[in-house]
C-alpha positions as CSV (number, residue, x, y, z in Angstrom):
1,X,-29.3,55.4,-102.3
2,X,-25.7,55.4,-101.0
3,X,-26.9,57.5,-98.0
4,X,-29.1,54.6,-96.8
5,X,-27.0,52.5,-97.7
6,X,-24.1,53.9,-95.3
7,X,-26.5,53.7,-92.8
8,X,-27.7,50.5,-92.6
9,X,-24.4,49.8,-92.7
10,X,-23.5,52.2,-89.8
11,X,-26.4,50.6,-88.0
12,X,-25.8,47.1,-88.6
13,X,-22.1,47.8,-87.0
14,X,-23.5,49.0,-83.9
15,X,-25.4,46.1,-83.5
16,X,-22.7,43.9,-83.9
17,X,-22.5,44.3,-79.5
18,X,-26.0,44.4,-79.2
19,X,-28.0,41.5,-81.1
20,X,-27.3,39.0,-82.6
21,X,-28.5,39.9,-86.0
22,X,-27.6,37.3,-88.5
23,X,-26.7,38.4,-92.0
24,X,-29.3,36.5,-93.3
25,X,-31.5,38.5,-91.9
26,X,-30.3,41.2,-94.0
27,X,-30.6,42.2,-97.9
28,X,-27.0,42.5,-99.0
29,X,-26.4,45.2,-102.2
30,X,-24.0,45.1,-104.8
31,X,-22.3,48.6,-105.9
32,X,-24.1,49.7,-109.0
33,X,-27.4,47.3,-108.6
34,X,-30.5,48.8,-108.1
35,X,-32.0,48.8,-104.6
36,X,-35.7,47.6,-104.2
37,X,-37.6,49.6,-101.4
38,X,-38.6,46.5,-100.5
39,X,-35.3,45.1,-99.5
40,X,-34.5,48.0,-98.1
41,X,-37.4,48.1,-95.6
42,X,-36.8,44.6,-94.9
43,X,-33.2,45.7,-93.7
44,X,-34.1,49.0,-92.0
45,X,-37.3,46.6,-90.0
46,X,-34.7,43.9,-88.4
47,X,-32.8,47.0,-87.0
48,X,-35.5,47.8,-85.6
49,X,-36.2,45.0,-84.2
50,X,-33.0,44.3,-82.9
51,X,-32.6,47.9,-81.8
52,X,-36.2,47.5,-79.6
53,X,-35.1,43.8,-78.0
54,X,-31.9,45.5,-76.5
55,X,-33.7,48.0,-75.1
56,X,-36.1,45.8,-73.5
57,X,-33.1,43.7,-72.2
58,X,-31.2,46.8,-70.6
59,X,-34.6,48.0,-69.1
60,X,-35.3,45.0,-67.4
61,X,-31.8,44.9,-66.2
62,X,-32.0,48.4,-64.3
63,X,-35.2,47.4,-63.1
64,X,-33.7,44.4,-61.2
65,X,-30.6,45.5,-60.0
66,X,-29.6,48.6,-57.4
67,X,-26.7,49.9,-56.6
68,X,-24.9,49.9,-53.2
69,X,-25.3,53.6,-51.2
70,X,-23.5,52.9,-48.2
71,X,-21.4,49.7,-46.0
72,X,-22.1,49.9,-42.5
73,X,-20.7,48.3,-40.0
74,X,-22.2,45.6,-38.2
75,X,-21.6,43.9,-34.5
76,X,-18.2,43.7,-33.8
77,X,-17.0,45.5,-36.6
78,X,-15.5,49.2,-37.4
79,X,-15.3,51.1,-40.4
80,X,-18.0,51.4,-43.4
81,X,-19.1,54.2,-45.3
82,X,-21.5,56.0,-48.0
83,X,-18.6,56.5,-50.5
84,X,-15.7,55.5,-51.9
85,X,-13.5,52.1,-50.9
86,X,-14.7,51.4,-47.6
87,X,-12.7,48.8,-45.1
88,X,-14.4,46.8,-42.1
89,X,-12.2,45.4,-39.0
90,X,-13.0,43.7,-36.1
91,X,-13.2,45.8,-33.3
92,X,-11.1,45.3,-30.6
93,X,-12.5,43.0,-27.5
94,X,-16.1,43.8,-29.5
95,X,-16.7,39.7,-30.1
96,X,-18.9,38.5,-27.3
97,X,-19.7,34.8,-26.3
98,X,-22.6,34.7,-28.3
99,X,-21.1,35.3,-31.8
100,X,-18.4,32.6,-31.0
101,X,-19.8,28.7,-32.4
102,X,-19.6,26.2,-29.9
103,X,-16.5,24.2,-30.2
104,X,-14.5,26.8,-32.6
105,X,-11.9,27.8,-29.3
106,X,-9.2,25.9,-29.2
107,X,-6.1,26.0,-27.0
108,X,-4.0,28.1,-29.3
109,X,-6.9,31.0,-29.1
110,X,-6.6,31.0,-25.2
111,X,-4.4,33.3,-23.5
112,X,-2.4,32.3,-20.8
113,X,-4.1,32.1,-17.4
114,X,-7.1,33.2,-19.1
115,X,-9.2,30.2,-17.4
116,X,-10.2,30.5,-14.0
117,X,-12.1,27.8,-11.7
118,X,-15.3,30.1,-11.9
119,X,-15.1,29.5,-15.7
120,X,-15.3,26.1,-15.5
121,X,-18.3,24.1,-14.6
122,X,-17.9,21.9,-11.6
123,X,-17.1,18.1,-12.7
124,X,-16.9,18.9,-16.8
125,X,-13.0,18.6,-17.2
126,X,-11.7,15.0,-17.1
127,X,-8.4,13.5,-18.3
128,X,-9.5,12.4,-21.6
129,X,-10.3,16.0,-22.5
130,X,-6.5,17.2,-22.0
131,X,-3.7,16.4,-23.8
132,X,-0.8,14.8,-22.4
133,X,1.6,17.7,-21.2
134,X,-0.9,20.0,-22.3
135,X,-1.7,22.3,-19.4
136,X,1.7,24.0,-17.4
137,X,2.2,26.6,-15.0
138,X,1.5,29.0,-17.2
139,X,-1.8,27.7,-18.4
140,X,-3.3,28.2,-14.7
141,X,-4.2,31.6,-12.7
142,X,-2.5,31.4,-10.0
143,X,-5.1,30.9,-7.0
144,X,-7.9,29.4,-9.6
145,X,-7.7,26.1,-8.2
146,X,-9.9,24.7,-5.9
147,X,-10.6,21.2,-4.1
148,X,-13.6,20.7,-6.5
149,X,-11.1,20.7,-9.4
150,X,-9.0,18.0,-7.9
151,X,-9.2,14.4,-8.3
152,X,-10.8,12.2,-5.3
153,X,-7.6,10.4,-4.8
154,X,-5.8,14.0,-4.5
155,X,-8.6,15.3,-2.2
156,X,-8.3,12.2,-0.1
157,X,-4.2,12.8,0.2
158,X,-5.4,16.4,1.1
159,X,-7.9,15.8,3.7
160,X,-6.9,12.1,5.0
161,X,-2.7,12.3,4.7
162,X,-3.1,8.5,6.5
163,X,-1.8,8.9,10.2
164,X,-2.5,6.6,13.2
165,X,-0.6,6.5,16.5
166,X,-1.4,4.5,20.2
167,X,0.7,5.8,23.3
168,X,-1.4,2.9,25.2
169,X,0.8,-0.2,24.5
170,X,1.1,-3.3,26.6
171,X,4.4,-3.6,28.8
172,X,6.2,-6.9,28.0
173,X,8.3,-8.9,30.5
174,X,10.9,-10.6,29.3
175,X,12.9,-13.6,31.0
176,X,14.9,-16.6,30.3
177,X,16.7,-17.4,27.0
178,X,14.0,-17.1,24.6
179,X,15.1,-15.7,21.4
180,X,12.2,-17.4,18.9
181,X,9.1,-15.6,20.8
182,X,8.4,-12.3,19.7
183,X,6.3,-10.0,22.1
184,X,3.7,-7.6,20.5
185,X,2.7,-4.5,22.2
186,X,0.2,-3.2,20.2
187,X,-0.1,-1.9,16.6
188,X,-1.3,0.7,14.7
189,X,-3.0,1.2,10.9
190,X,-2.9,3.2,8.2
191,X,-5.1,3.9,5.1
192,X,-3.0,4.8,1.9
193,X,-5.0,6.5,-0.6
194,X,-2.2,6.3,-3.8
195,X,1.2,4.9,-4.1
196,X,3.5,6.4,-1.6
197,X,5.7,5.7,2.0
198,X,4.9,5.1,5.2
199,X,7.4,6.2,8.3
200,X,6.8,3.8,11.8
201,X,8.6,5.2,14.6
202,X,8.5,3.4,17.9
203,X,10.1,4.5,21.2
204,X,10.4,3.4,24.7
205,X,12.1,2.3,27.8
206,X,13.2,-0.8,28.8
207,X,13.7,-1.7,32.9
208,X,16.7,-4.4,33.1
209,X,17.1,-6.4,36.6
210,X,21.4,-6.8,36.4
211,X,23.9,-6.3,34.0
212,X,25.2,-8.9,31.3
213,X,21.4,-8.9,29.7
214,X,20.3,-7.5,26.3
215,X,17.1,-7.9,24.1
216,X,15.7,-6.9,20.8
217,X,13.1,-4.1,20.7
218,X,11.7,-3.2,16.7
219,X,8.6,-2.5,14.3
220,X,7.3,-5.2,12.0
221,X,4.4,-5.8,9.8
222,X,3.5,-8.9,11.2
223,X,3.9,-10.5,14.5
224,X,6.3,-13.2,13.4
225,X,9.3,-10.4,12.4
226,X,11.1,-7.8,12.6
227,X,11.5,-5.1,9.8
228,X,13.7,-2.7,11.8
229,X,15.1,-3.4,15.5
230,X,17.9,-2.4,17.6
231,X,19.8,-4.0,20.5
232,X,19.3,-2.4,24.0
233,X,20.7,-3.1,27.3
234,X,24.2,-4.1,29.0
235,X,25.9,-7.0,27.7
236,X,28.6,-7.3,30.2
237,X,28.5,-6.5,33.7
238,X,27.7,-8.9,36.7
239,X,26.0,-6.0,38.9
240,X,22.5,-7.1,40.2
241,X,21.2,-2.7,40.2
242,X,18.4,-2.3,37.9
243,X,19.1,0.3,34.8
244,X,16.5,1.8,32.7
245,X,17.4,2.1,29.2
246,X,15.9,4.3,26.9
247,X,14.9,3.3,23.1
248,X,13.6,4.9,19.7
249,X,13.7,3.1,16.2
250,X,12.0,3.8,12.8
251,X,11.4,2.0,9.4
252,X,10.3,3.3,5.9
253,X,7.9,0.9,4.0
254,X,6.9,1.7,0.4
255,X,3.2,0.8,-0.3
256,X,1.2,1.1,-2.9
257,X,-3.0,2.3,-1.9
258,X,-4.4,0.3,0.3
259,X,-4.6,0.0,4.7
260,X,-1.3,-1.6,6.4
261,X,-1.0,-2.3,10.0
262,X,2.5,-2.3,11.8
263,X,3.3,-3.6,15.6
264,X,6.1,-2.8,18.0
265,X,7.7,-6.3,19.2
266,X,10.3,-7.4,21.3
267,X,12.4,-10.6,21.6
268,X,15.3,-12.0,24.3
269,X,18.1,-13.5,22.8
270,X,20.4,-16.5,24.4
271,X,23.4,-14.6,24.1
272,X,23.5,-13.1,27.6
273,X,22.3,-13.6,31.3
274,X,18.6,-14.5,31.8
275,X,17.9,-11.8,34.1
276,X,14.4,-10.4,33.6
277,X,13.8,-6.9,31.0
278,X,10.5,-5.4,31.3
279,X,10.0,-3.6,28.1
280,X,7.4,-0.3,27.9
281,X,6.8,0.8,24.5
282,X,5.6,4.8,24.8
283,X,4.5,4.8,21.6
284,X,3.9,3.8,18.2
285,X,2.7,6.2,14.7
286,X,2.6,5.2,11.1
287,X,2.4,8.3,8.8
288,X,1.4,8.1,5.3
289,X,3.8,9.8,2.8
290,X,2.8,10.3,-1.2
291,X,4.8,9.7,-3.9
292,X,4.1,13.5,-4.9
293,X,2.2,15.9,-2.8
C-alpha cells in the first residue's frame, strides 16, 4: 500500500508542470487508514488522463512547428548560413533602384555631385522643390548643367544680352543762339530681360565755322534732355578757319526688365558767337548689363 501510495504521489508531482490536475480530482489518504481499490483507481485513472492530454498537446505542437535549417541571403544582402549564429549585411553598392520606395531619398543620402543633368527629367525641378540655400558648388557636377536646366529669364540673358547700335544718324546744323532746342539724331532700343544696367555710348565729330562757338552734344532718354553731355568746341578765338572737333560721351542707366530707347542730342547755347556747328553723330549703342551674369 505505501508503494502505490509513493507513486501516485511521485506521479501527481510530475504533473504539477504538465496538467492542471486539481486536487479534487484526487483521493487523498491518511497514514494508517485503509485504502479502497476504488479510490485508488480513481487516482491512478486522472493520471492517466492528464498524462494522455499532455501528450496530445506536445504532439500537436511538433506537428505544427519546424525548425529553421539554414538563413540565406537574399538581394542585396551577404552572409547566411546552415548553422550556428548567422549575420546578414547589406552588400556593398548591391541596392538597385528598384528596391528603393519612391520618395525615401532625401538630400542627406545624396552624395556630392552625385546628380547630373541626364538624371534629371527635363522641366521636373522648380523652385518650390529646393530649399532656400540648399544646393552649392558642391552639390553640382561640374559640366552637368545645361540651358534646358535654366530659367527662361536666364536663357534669355544668355542668348539675347539686349544690344542695339545705329552708325546712320542724322547730321544736325546748328546756328544762332538757341540753347532751349534740343536736336535728335537718331536713337536706339534695348530689351532688358531682368533687372540690370544699360551702358550708351555716343561719339562723333562736330564741324565749327570760326572760333568763339561751343555747343552741347549728349545721350538722353527722351528728346526734351540730357542725361549725360559734354561741351565741345572753342570758346574764345575770333578766327573765321573751320575746325573739326572730335567727341565721345557715355551714361549708365539702371533699369529694371523691360525695352528702353535712348537718343543722341545736341543743343547751342547763348554763351558764345552764333557761328554755325554742324554736328555728325558716328554712332550710338545701348548694351544691356545684368545684375548677375
Amino acid at each position: 500500500m505505501k508503494k502505490i501510495i509513493l507513486i501516485l504521489a511521485a506521479l501527481i508531482s510530475g504533473l504539477a508542470y504538465a496538467d492542471n490536475l486539481a486536487d479534487a480530482e484526487l483521493t487523498t489518504f491518511a497514514a494508517g487508514s485503509a485504502a479502497r481499490a476504488a479510490e485508488v483507481n480513481g487516482n491512478f485513472d486522472a493520471v492517466q488522463a492528464a498524462i494522455n492530454d499532455n501528450d496530445a498537446r506536445i504532439t500537436a505542437l511538433q506537428s505544427t512547428g519546424a525548425d529553421i535549417t539554414a538563413v540565406t541571403a537574399g538581394s542585396g544582402l551577404t552572409g547566411g548560413g546552415a548553422a550556428g549564429a548567422v549575420t546578414l549585411s547589406v552588400g556593398t553598392g548591391a541596392i538597385t533602384s528598384a528596391m528603393i520606395a519612391d520618395g525615401s531619398i532625401i538630400g542627406i543620402d545624396i552624395a556630392a555631385g552625385a546628380v547630373t543633368s541626364s538624371r534629371i527629367a527635363t522641366d521636373t525641378i522648380i523652385a518650390s522643390n529646393i530649399a532656400a540655400g540648399a544646393v552649392g558648388t558642391s552639390e553640382i557636377a561640374d559640366g552637368s548643367i545645361a540651358q534646358a536646366d535654366l530659367s527662361s529669364a536666364l536663357t534669355a540673358m544668355i542668348n539675347n544680352v539686349g544690344l542695339d547700335y545705329i552708325t546712320s544718324l542724322t547730321m544736325i546744323n546748328i546756328s544762332g543762339l538757341d540753347n532751349t532746342t534740343f536736336n535728335n539724331s537718331g536713337s536706339v532700343s534695348v530689351t532688358c530681360p531682368s533687372s540690370g544696367y544699360v551702358l550708351v555710348t555716343a561719339s562723333g565729330t562736330s564741324t565749327f565755322f570760326g572760333d568763339g562757338r561751343t555747343v552741347d552734344v549728349g545721350i538722353g532718354n527722351t528728346t526734351t534732355a540730357f542725361l549725360n553731355s559734354v561741351s565741345i568746341g572753342r570758346p574764345d578765338g575770333s578766327g573765321a578757319l573751320r575746325f573739326n572737333d572730335a567727341w565721345s560721351i557715355q551714361t549708365v542707366v539702371s533699369v529694371t526688365a523691360g525695352t528702353y530707347t535712348y537718343y543722341a542730342l545736341s543743343q547751342g547755347n547763348t554763351v558764345f558767337d552764333a557761328s554755325a556747328v554742324n554736328v555728325i553723330p558716328k554712332s550710338l549703342t545701348a548694351v544691356f548689363i545684368p545684375l548677375r551674369f
